[in-house]
C-alpha positions, 0 to 999 in steps of 0.5 A: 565552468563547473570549477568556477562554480564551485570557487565562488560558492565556496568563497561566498561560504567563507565570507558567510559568517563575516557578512552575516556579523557585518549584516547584524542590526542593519535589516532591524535598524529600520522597519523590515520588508515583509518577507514571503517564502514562495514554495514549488511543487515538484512531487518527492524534488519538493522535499528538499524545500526543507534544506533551505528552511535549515539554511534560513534559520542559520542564517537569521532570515525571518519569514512574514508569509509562506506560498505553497503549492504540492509539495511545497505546501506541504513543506510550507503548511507545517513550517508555517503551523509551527514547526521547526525544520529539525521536526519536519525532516524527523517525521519526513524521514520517518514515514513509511511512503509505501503505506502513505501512497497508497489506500490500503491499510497495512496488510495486518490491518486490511480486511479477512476477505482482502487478505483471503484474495490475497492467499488465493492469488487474485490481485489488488486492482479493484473495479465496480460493475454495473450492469455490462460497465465496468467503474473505475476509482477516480484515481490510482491512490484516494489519499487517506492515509496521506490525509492523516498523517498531513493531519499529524504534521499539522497538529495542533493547528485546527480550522481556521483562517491561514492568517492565524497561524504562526506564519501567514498562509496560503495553499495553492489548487487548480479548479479541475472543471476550469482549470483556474486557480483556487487560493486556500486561505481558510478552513483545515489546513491538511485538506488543503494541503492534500488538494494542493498535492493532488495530481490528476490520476494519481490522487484523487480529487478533493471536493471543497468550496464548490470546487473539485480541486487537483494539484496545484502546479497545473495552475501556479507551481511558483506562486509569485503573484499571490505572494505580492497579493498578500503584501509581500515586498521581498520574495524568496522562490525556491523551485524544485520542478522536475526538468522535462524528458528527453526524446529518448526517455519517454518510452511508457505511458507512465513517462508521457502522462509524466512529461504532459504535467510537467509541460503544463508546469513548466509553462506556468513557471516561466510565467512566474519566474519572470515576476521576480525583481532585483530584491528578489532570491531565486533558488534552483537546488540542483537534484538532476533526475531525482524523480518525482515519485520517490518519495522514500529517498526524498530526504536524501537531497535536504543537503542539495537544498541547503548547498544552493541556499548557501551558494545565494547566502550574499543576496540572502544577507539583507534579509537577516535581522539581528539575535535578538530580533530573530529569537523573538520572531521565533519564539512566535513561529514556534509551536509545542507539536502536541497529540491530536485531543479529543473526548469521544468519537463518534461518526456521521452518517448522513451521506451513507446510501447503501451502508445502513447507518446503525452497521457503522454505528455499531463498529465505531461504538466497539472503538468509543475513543479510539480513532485508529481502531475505529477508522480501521474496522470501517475500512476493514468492511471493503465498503469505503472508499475514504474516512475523513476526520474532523475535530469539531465541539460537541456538548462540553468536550472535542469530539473527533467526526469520522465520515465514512464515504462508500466507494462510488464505484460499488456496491458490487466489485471484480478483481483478477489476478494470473499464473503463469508458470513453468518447470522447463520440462514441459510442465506448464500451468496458465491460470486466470483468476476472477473474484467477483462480490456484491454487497448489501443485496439486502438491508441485513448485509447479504453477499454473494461471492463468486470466484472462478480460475480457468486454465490448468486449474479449473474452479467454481466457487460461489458463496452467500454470505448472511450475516447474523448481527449489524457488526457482521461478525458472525454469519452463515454461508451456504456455497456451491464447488466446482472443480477440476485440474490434472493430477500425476501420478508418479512411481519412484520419480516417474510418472505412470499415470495422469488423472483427470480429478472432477469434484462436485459439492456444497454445503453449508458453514456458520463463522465468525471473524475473530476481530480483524485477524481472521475467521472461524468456520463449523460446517457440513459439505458433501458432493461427488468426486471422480478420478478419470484416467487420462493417460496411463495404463488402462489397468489402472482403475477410475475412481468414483465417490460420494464425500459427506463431511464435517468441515472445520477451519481456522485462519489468523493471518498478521503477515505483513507481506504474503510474498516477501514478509519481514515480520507477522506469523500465519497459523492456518488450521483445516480438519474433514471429518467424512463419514458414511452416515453423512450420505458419503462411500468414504471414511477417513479424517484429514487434519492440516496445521501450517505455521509461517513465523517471519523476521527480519528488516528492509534490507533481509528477512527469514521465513520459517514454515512448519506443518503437521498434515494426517489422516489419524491413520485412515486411507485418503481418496486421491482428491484429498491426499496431502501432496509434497512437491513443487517450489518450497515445498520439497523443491526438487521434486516435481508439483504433486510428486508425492501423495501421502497419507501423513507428512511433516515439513519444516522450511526455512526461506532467507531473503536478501534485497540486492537491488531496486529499479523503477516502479514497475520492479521496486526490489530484486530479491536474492535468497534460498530455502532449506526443505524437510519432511518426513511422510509415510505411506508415500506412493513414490518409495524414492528415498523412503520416508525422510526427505530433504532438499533445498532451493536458490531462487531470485524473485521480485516484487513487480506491478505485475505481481510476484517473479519468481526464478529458481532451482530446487533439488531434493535427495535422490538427485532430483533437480528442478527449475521453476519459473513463476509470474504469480505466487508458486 
């Protein structure tokens, strides 16, 4: 059968070029039929649309009006603004799908408190509370970057009726409140391509018309009857459904929420097909399981698309017209993709409730003509959910109108993270992490900021945050610490003692953000700090001290990946200076510097790490000694295994992707480190001053967070297995 198959399509690619020199002049020899490209959806299936529009060209096939629907609208809207397949595949293939389906920005462009969460291991899901009720976002992903770059794709196509662009128009939606069938004929052509494509729970809805609209396979995948609306007398379908699960492959909740779109699509789809009459071209591209979601590879099936448009070449051939009528229907199609043109922007207030417009004002008056920076600063204060823009006529010239949209779900957020952790020689460590923030408690911006871990590391921290002008740059935060965790204590790679170590203390710092890289702080704390013996030698004394000192700190953090970067650097700078006629029993200084520079591409990538710690030759108290130990940071030694008054690290990590899986583990890494120090006044006299080692380790990038399984050795013969869920 297959064999057949494949004598026949290789037969009709032979007879192709003598058909179509036989076929030339005949569809022009009379008025020719309109001509309507019916696009499916079909999630990342769809962008194989683009082999057949290759296919089309080749073959002198002019298109009259194109149907679209998910992913075929989008294929269909840009085809139809004016592009060309060869422009279509370029930015497909170049576009980063791991930023464009999702709603935070690039890590280096996400907000100094998103990124500070981020350093302290609370994770990225973010829920509102009110009261006892827990909000949730109405879908997994808003869309705002998708909605730009549609927008991109689009340009210069503006508003307008669908019947003006180079190829007549329609985007195909469903009514989310009845189910119906919405037809987009006008307006912005991206958002109607963005609400063709909105799958429930994955993206969110889009509002327009008077509609709440989702994606529009619910409704119609394959829009035969509303190409026959638009006049259409021959129709070219190309269906890139996803076939159904089998039994056995619906084995999450992802999969059956999966098979219950596809269903309602399916069904839909039947319907439809059955419209098709004899003049009509159907064409299946073989994709097999190619999944839905996978947008990165979804460039790799263009070529099955354009196989199965050549396998239907002789049912194609009454469709091509001559060269000449051809370039000229071309000509019209075409249109010069230019930049996106505007004189100013300027942002919409008017549906802000709890934002004060002049804070928003103030932010895009620091970017007059620059949109991306604009857009990122807003999204930047954690209080929008999306930014929509819009080119619209102001004065003589084209402005670009941002609109904000504050997250229905706030103004006050949770977020949660966890640790879980183990060296197999009985050291074990379960921590639960919870970040709480409300906003705009007052007109002037007030937050209050909690953030707590329960488990091996127990931690209070709370903290307002006021800020000093609109743009909030600047601030003043008072806090309050809690904290209390187990220290070991070893002796020549043995431990003698473990302390129970109790801080208690505030105080107050004054900051400023340095744009959107990171912040500054100046401040004064001071509280009390016990050191209990737990188990040990009764010998070995408690400790009880009052800490008064100046705090300062720096953080610039541009990594792009705080677990597996490839390029970015980190500089992160912290200095007490505690002194007794602050109120404390203690006098030292402490200094700590870290540098993380990264290199590297998709497939590899080198971390290098290097830090200079010192008390300036004052005796730190347990709580505030420099600690050496743990995964990467002098592997085989045990966490907190060597307390030291100054110390010097250098580390050096390479990274290799050895593999991808399914959504929920999307890269498998395999890799290894180089560790160095050289520490003195070390309680542990193992090896003197000079410490090396050295780890293997294989991590993951998971739903759940960062896996990390690895074995660490350091000189003296110390050997260490690791085995992490949450960063080390």
């Amino acid at each position: 059968m297959h064999h057949t198959r494949h004598l026949r399509s290789l037969l009709q690619l032979l007879l192709l070029p003598l058909a179509l020199f036989a076929a030339t002049g005949t569809a022009a020899a009379s008025v020719r039929p309109k001509t309507c490209l019916v696009l499916s959806g079909g999630g990342a299936r769809g962008i194989a649309h683009i082999g057949v529009l290759k296919v089309l060209e080749e073959m002198r096939v002019p298109i009259d009006c194109i149907v679209g629907t998910s992913a075929g609208a989008i294929i269909g809207g840009v085809y139809a603004s004016g592009a060309s397949p060869a422009e279509i595949e370029t930015a497909i293939r170049g576009a980063d799908w791991d930023l464009l389906l999702t709603d935070r920005p690039a890590r280096p462009d996400r907000s100094v408190y998103a990124r500070e969460l981020d350093r302290a291991h609370v994770g990225v899901t973010e829920v509102g509370a009110r009261g006892p009720t827990l909000l949730l976002p109405k879908a997994v992903v808003a869309g705002e970057h998708l909605q730009y770059f549609l927008q991109t794709l689009v340009s210069p196509s503006g508003r307008g009726s669908f019947d003006q662009l180079s190829i007549q128009y329609r985007a195909l939606a469903t009514d989310f409140e009845s189910g119906q069938l919405v037809v987009l004929d006008d307006g912005d052509l991206a958002t109607a391509i963005r609400a063709s494509m909105s799958v429930p729970g994955a993206f969110a809805p889009v509002e327009l018309g008077g509609h709440v609209l989702v994606d529009g396979g619910l409704a119609r995948n394959i829009g035969i009857d509303v190409a026959r609306a638009l006049g259409a007398q021959r129709i070219i379908a190309i269906n890139t459904g996803t076939p159904l699960l089998k039994r056995n492959e619906i084995d999450s909740i992802l999969a059956a929420a999966g098979q219950m779109v596809n269903i309602l699509a399916e069904q839909n789809v039947r319907v439809s097909l059955a419209q098709l009459g004899p003049s009509d071209v159907l064409i299946e591209p073989e994709l097999g399981n190619f999944s839905a979601t996978d947008f990165a590879h979804g460039a790799d099936h263009i070529l099955d698309a354009e196989l199965a448009t050549r396998r239907r070449a002789v049912a194609l051939l009454a469709y091509a017209v001559s060269d000449e009528d051809y370039a000229a229907w071309q000509a019209g199609q075409r249109v010069t993709r230019t930049p996106t043109h505007y004189d100013e922007v300027v942002v919409d207030t008017t549906t802000l409730h709890r934002v004060p417009p002049v804070a928003v004002e103030r932010l895009v008056g620091l970017h007059p003509k620059d949109a991306e920076a604009a857009v990122n600063s807003l999204l930047a204060t954690d209080d929008f959910e999306t930014v929509t823009a819009n080119l619209e006529p102001r004065g003589t010239g084209t402005a670009l109108v941002l609109r904000p949209r504050e997250k229905p779900w706030g103004p006050n957020y949770l977020r949660g993270g966890v640790i879980l952790a183990t060296d197999f020689a009985g050291n074990s460590d379960f921590t639960l992490l919870l970040d709480q923030r409300m906003t705009w408690l007052t007109d002037a911006g007030l937050e209050w900021r909690n953030r707590a871990s329960f488990g091996h590391r127990n931690e209070l921290i709370s903290e307002l945050r006021q800020p000093l002008e609109p743009t909030r740059r600047y601030f003043i935060a008072p806090r309050i610490d809690l904290e209390e965790r187990i220290r070991n204590l070893y002796i020549d790679g043995s431990a003698i003692a473990s302390y129970r170590l109790r801080d208690l203390g505030g105080g107050v710092d004054v900051g400023a953000g340095l744009g959107n890289t990171g912040e500054v702080r100046l401040g004064l704390e001071a509280g009390r700090s016990d050191a209990t013996l737990s188990i040990g030698s009764p010998l070995l004394p408690n400790l009880h001290e009052r800490l008064a000192a100046w705090r300062t700190s720096l953080v610039i953090d541009r990594l792009d990946n705080l677990d597996f970067p490839r390029h970015g650097f980190m500089l992160s700078a912290e200095a007490r200076v505690a002194r007794r006629i602050l109120g404390g029993t203690q006098k030292y200084d402490r200094v700590s510097v870290e540098l993380e520079r990264a290199f590297g591409g998709e497939r590899s990538s080198l971390l290098l790490v290097a830090r200079i710690q010192t008390s300036l030759g004052s005796v730190l108290p347990p709580n505030q000694a420099f600690s050496l130990g743990g995964f990467q940071n002098m592997s085989g030694f045990r966490d907190d295994q060597l307390l030291v008054n100054r110390a010097t690290f250098l580390r050096a990590v390479y990274r290799r992707n050895v593999a991808s899986f399914s959504a929920l583990v999307p890269a498998l890494y395999a890799g290894f480190s180089l560790e160095a120090a050289d520490a003195s006044h070390p309680l542990d006299t193992t090896r003197g001053n000079h410490f090396y080692g050295g780890s293997l380790f294989l991590s993951a990038d998971s739903a759940l967070g960062p896996l990390y399984l690895g074995t660490g050795v350091a000189n003296g013969g110390f050997v260490s297995v690791y085995l992490y869920l949450g960063r080390p």
